[in-house]
N, C-alpha and C positions, 0 to 999 in steps of 0.2 A: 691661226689658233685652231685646234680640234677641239671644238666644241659638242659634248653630249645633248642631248635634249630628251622629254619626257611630258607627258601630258599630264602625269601620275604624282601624287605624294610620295607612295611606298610607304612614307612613317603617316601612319591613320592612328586614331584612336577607336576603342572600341575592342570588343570580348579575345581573347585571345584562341584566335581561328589559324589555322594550317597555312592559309591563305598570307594575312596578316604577319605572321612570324617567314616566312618565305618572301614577302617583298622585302619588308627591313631589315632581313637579313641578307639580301642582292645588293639594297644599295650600300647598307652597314661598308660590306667586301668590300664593294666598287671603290665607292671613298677613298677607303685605306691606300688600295693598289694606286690610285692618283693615277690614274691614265692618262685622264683627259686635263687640258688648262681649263675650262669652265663647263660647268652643270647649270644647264638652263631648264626650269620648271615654268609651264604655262597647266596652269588651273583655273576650274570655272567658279569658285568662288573665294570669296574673302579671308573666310574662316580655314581654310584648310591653308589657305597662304602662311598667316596667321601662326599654325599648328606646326608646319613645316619648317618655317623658317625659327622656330625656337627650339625644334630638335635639331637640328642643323647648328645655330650656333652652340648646342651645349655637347652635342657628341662630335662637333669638327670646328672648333674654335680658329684654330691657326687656318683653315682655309677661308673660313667664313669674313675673318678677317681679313683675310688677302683679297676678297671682292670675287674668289671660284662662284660663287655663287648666285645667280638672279634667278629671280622668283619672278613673274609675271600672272596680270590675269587672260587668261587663254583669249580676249578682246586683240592682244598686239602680239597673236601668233602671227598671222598675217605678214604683218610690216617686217616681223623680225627673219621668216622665212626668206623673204625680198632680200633684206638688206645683208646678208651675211650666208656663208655657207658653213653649214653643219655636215659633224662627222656620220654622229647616227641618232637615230630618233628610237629610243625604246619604248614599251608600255607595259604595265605591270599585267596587263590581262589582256589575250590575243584576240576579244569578241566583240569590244567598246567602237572604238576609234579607229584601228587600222587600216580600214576603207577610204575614212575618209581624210585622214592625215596624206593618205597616198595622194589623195584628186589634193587638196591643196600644195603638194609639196610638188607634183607635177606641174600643175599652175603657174606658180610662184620664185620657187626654189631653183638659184642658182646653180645649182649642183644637186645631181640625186643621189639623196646620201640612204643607205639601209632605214627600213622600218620593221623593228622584232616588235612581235608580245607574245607572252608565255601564257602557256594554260596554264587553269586551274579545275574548277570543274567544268565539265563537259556534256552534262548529264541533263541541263535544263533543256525542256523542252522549248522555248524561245529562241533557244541556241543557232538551229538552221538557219532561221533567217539573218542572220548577224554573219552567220561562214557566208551564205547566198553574195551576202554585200563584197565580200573578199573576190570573187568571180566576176573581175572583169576586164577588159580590154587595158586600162590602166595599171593594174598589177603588173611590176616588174620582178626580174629576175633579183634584186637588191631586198623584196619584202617576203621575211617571213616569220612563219608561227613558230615558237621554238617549243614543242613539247616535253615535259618534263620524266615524259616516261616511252620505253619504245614502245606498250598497250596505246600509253595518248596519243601519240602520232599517227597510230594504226586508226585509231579513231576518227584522229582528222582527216587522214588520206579517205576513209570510207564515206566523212560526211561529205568530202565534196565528188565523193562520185555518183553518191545517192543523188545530191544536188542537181547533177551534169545530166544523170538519166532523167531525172523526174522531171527537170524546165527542158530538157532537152535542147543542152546546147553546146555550143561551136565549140573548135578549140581557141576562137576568141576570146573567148570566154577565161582568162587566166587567174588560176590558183596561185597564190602565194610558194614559197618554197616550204617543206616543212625540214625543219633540223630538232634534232635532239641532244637536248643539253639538259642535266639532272637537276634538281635543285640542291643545297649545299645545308650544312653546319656549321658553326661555329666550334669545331671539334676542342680547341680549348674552354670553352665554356664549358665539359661534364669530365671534370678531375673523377679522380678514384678515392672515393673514401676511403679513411684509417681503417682498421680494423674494430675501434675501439666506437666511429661513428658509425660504422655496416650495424655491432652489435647491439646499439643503443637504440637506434629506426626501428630494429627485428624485435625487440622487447616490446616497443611501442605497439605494435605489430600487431604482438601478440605469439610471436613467433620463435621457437627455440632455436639453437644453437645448428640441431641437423635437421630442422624443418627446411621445406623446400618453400620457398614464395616464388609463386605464378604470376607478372603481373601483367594486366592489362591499362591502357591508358590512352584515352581518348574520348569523344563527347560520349558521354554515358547516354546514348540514343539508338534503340533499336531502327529509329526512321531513317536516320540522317547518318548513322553511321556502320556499325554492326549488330547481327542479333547475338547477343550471346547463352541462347540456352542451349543452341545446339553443343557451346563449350561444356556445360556442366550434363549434359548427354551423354560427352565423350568422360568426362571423367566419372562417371558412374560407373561405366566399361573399365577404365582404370581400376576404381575401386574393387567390382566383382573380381576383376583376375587378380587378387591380393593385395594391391600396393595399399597401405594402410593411411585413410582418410584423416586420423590425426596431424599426420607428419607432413599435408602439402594446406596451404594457406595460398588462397585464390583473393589479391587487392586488383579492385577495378578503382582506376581513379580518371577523377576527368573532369570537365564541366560540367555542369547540369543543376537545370531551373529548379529552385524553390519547392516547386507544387508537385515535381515528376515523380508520378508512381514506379517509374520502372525500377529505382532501388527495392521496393518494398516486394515486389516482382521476384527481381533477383534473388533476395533472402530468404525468400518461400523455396523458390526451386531449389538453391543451393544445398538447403537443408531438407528439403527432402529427398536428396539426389545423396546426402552422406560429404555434403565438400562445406567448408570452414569459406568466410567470405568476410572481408574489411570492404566497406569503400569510401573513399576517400574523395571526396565532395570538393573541386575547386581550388585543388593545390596552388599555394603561390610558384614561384620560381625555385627558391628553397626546399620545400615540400615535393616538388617533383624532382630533383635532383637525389634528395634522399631517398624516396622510393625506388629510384632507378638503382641508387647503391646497396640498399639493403632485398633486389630482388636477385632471383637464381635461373630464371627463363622468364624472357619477355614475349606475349600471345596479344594475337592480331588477325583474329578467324574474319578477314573482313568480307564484307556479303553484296557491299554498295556501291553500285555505279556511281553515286559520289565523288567517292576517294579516286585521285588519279594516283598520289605520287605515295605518303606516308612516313613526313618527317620523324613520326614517332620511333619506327622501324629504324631510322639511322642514330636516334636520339641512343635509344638501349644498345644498338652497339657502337657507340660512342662510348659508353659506360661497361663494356663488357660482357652484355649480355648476346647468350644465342637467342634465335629468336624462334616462335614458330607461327608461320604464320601462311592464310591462304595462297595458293599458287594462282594471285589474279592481280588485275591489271598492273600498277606500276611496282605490288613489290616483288613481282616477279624478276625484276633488277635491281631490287636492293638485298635480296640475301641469296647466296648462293645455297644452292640445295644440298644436305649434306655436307658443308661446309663451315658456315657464317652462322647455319641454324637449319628448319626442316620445312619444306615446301608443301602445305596438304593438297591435293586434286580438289576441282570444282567443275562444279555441273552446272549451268546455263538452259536457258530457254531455248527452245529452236525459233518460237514465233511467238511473237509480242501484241497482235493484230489488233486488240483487244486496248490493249494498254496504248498503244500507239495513237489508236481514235479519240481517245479521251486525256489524254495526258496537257493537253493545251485548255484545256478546261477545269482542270483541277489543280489544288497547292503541288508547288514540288516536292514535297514531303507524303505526298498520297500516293504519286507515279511512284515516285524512288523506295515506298515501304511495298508498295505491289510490284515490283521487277526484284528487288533483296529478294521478299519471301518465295520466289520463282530461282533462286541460287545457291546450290548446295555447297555446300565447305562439306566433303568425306568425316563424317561421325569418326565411321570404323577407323580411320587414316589417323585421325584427330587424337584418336584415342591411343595409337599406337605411339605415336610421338609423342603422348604426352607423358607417357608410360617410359619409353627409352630415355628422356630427359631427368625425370623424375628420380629414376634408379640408378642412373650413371652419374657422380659428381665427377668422376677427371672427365668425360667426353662433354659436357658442362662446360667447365672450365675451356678446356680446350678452342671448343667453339668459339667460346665469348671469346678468346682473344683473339682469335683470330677474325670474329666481326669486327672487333675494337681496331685491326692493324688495315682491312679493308676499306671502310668510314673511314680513316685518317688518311689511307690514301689517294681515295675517288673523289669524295665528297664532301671534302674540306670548302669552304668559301672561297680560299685561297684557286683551289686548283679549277674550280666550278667559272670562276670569274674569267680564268687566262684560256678555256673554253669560249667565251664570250668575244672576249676581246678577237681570238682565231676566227671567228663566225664572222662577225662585221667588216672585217678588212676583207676576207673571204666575197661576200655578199659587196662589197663597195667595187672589187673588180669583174662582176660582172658584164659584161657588154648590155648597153642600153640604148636606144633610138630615143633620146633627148628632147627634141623640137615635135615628133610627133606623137608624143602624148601631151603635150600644152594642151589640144584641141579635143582631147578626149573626155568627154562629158562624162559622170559617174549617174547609172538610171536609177539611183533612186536618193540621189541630190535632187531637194524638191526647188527648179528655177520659180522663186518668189515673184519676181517683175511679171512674170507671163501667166503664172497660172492664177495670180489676183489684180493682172490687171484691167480688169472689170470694175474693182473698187471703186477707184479715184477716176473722179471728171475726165481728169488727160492725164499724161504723163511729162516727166521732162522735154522738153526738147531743144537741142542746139542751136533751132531759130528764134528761140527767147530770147529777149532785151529783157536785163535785170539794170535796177541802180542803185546807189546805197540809201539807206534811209535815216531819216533822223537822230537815230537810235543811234545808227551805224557811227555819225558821225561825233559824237560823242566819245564813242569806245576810241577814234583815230586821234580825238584831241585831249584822249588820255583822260578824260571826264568818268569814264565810266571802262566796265569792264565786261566781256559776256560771261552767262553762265553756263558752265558745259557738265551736266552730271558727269562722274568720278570714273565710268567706265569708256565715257565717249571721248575722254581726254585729251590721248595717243592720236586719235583717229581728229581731234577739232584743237587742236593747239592754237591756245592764244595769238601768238604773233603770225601765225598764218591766215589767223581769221581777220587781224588789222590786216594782213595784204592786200585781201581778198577785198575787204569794205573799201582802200584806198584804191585800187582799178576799177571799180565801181562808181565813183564819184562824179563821172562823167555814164549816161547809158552805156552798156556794154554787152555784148551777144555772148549769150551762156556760149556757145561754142567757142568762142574766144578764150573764155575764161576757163573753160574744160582743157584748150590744148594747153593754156600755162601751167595750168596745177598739176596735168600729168608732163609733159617734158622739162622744165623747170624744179619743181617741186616734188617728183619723183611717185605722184600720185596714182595709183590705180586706176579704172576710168570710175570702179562705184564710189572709190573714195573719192575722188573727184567730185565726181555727183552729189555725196554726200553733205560738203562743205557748202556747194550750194544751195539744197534743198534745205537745210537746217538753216541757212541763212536766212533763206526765204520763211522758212516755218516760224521764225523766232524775231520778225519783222526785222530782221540786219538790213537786206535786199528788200525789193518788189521791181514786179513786173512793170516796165516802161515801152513808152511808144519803138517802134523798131526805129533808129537811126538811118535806114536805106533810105535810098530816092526812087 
């Protein structure tokens, strides 16, 4: 069978973030195209199980049915890496787990099968330490980061060279591979409104018939996403060189908290700058589909190390808009300049020295609004574009369609996923040294047994005589039964624990009973360990006289 695997839900609950709409929409794809015979999920808690598997059966019924689907709690990753060979192990975010997924599937893993996770943001200062994890002897040619933009990539290649210089180390030291694969749409999901539903949104509007709507649409936060007054800056400049302020209608829509000043912000500058402003507070799905159709240029002056990718940028042209928007990190591959829509120049820091020493000490919304306000998006540029857009409807027109035919072609889910799939068989024929990475320890897997064990009296050991104890024998005459909490399950199963109490019945040398559980019973040596120390903990076993002479 080729079996998927994932650590991850993808379908979460919770605000509708770039992030969040980009994994469910991965696995959405994936689903459809049915690649694989089963999709194995291991999570660390209940509830997300839970959440998972009820989106699962209600958007993929007939698979769900068919049994494509196991859910696990991430407790019987372990066993199930052991017992069966997988195709490839995704993760919805490349900074969580990929370290340590790799030391366990080295371990364990019958086969070493790829390990991707995609960025998102990239920009938190906790960040390094999590790439650091990625750099090590155990990293193979089969794991890698799959960047969503070629700026992100550029990013990650640079963190791990900062990395390599600054601990100063070996080429033992191995990075992951990095590939770049886009993130996608749903390009049927943003039809073309009637003409009759374009004119009814633009009334709402406020909007006449050869008014122009500018729109913007994204978390309405100058911290977290863009500043936009240097937008209503540029259209000031607009305004003085004549284009007349009635006829353009500037909607920012997006999400944004209850209490935020920065609408009221907006308002003020707008109108004192001579620019008309709606915004539009928290669109459902609906509500933003119609903005997109009743808008004429879609604007994206983005400022923020943040933003890697910017599905909104594919979303309007989707729906046929040009776009214009800054010439910085990932949408510098989603429009072509001149083209799709109009690229403006940006200005950068040369040194952050400053920001650099304190950024681990502060929210990430403090760094990221001091590195933005260090970032220029070109006013004068800003303004020129907005001015050629503004006064040209065929080159308008024009654009947008051809944004609209580019999005359908690149960036569809369909074509993003068959991307994917090339990458993993790609990555699964690499050449790998198999047996010796079992033995390669990960340094900053913290070994439990040695570094507390100080704690406890003694520790196990193989010259132990254990025997069953009263208790024990109860449970073998079916009297009774043990109790094993809901996550120790997998790992203490009923009838292996009667095994266990019935070889007992007579003294018996833990080491005896270690080599059954692991050649017999298939047992690990700590899962081994395990069955007896729990036995012991939970009066099944005790300790008895040694049997030698």
């Amino acid at each position: 069978m080729r079996i998927w695997g994932t650590l991850d839900a993808f379908f979460e609950p919770g605000a509708t973030l770039g992030r969040i709409v980009a994994n469910q929409g991965f696995l959405r794809a994936l689903l459809r195209r049915a690649p694989f015979d089963a999709y194995h999920f291991f999570l660390e808690d209940r509830a997300k199980l839970d959440v998972l598997a009820g989106s699962l059966m209600r958007e993929f019924p007939a698979m769900a049915g068919a049994g494509a689907f196991t859910l696990r709690d991430c407790t019987s990753l372990p066993t199930e890496l052991a017992a069966r060979p997988y195709h490839c192990f995704h993760l919805a975010d490349c900074v969580m787990f990929p370290a340590h997924l790799v030391r366990v599937r080295n371990l364990l893993a019958p086969e070493l099968f790829p390990i991707t996770g995609v960025t998102h943001t990239l920009s938190h200062a906790r960040d390094p330490a999590r790439y650091l994890a990625q750099l090590w002897s155990g990293t193979t040619p089969r794991d890698a980061i799959v960047a969503t933009s070629s700026a992100g990539a550029e990013v990650v290649r640079r963190m791990f060279a900062v990395l390599r210089e600054r601990y100063e180390l070996s080429e033992a030291f191995v990075a992951p591979q990095i590939e770049h694969v886009p993130l996608g749409i749903d390009v049927d999901g943003f039809p073309q409104p009637t003409v009759e539903e374009r004119a009814a949104v633009r009334r709402a509007l406020g909007a006449g018939g050869d008014d122009v709507v500018l729109l913007v649409f994204a978390r309405i936060s100058h911290v977290s996403k863009m500043d936009l007054l240097p937008l209503f800056a540029a259209l000031e400049r607009v305004f003085r060189d004549g284009v007349d302020p009635s006829r353009v209608l500037v909607v920012v829509a997006g999400a944004l908290a209850e209490d935020d000043p920065q609408p009221a912000l907006l308002q003020l500058v707008a109108e004192l700058g001579g620019a008309r402003l709606r915004i539009a507070a928290n669109p459902d799905d609906a509500a933003r589909l119609a903005l997109y159709g009743a808008a004429d240029v879609f604007l994206s002056p983005i400022d923020n190390v943040q933003e890697t990718f910017g599905l909104t940028v594919l979303e309007a042209g989707a729906m046929g808009l040009p776009a214009i928007v800054s010439d910085y990190d990932g949408y510098r591959d989603l429009v072509l300049d001149d083209d799709t829509g109009l690229r403006i120049p940006t200005l950068g820091p040369a040194i952050t020295t400053e920001t650099d020493a304190v950024a681990n000490l502060w929210f990430d919304s403090q760094y990221h609004l001091r590195l933005a306000q260090q970032t220029v998006v070109d006013v004068p540029a800003l303004a020129r574009a907005l001015a050629a857009l503004i006064t040209s409807p065929g080159r308008r027109r024009a654009m947008g369609a051809r944004a609209r035919e580019h999005v359908r072609a690149t960036y569809a889910w369909p074509r993003v996923i068959e991307a994917y799939l090339a990458l993993w068989e790609r990555l699964r024929a690499a050449p790998v040294e198999r047996e010796a990475l079992r033995s390669r320890l990960h340094p900053l897997h913290l070994p439990y047994a040695e570094v507390f064990g100080g704690y406890p009296t003694a520790r196990l050991s193989g010259a132990t005589t254990v025997r069953a104890t009263a208790r024990a024998a109860a449970v073998i005459a079916g009297l009774a039964s043990p109790i094993v909490y809901g996550s120790l399950e997998p790992l203490l199963p009923d009838g292996l624990l009667r095994e266990v109490f019935a070889r007992a019945r007579a003294p018996i040398a833990v080491a005896e009973l270690l080599a059954w559980l692991e050649r017999d019973r298939h047992r690990s040596g700590e899962a081994a360990a395990t069955v007896i120390l729990w036995s012991l903990k939970h009066d099944y076993l005790e300790s008895a006289p040694s049997t030698s002479t």
